[in-house]
C-alpha positions as CSV (number, residue, x, y, z in Angstrom):
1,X,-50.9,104.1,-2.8
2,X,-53.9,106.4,-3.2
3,X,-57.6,105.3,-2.2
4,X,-58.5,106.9,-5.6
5,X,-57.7,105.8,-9.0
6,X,-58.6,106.2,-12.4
7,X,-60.0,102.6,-13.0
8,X,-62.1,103.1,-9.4
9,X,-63.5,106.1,-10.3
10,X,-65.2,105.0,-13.5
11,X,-68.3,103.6,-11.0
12,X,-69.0,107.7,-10.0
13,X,-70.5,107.7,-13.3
14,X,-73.5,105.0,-11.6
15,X,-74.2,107.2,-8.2
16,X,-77.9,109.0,-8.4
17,X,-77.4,112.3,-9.4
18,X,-80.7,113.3,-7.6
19,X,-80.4,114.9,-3.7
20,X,-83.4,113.8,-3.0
21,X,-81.5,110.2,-1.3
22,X,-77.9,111.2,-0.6
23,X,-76.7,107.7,-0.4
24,X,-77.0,107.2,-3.5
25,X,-75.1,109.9,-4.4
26,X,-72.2,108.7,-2.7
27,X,-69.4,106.0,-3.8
28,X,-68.4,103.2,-1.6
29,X,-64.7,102.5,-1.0
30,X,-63.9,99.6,1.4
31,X,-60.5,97.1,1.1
32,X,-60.7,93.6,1.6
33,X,-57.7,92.3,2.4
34,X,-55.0,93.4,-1.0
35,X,-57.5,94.9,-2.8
36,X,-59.7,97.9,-2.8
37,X,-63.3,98.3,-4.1
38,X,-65.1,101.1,-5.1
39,X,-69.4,100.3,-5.4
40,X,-72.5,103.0,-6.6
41,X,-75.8,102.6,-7.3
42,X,-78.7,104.9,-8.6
43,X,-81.3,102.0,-7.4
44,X,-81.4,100.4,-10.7
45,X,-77.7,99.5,-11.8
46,X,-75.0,98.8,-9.5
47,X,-71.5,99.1,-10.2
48,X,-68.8,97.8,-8.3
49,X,-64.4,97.8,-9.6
50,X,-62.2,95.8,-8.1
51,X,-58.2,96.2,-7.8
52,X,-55.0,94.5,-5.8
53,X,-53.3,97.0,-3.8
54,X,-49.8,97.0,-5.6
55,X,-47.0,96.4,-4.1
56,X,-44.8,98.7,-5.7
57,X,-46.9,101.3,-3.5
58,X,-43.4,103.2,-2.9
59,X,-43.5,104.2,-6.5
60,X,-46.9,106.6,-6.4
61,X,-46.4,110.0,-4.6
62,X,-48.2,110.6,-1.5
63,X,-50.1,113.3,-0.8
64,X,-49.6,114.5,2.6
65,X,-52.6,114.3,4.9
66,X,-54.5,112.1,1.9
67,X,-55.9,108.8,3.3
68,X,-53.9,105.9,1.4
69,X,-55.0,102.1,0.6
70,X,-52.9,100.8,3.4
71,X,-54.8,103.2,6.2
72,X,-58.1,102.2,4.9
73,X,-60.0,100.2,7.5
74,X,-63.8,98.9,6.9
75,X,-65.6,101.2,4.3
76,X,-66.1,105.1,3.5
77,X,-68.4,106.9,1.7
78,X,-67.4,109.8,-0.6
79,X,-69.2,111.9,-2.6
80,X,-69.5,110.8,-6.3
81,X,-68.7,114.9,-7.4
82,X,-65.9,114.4,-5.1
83,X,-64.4,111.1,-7.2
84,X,-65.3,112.4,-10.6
85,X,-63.6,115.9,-9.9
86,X,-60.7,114.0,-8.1
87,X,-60.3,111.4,-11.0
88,X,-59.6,114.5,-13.2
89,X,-56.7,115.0,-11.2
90,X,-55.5,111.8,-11.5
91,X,-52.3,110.5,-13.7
């Protein structure tokens, strides 16, 4: 199963749009155990989604050389343009 999904993408929309602290322009993506989170902030609101890694995992296409939900270990950061752009993508 992807990283990336619809539902985990809406939280791009709370990143800082400013440069001026880059971290904040960034969306964090880390699993915990079946399920993966995706968490921004601009300083003032926080937004953080929540969802089980499905089983049925088989069913989604892979792309090849795309980081899945199964290989993710610990947290990354990627750029909240990067999710909103990817998310258009996205079935």
């Amino acid at each position: 199963m992807p990283i990336l999904d619809k539902k985990l993408s809406l939280v791009a929309k709370f990143a800082s749009p400013a440069g001026a602290r880059p971290e904040l322009a960034n969306v964090s993506v880390s699993r915990d155990g079946d399920s993966v989170s995706a968490v921004a902030t601009d300083s003032y609101t926080c937004a953080r989604v929540t969802r089980e890694v499905m089983p049925r995992a088989a069913e989604f296409p892979v792309i090849p050389g795309a980081p899945q939900a199964s290989d993710l270990e610990g947290s990354i950061m990627i750029p909240a343009k990067v999710v909103t752009e990817t998310a258009k993508g996205l079935p």
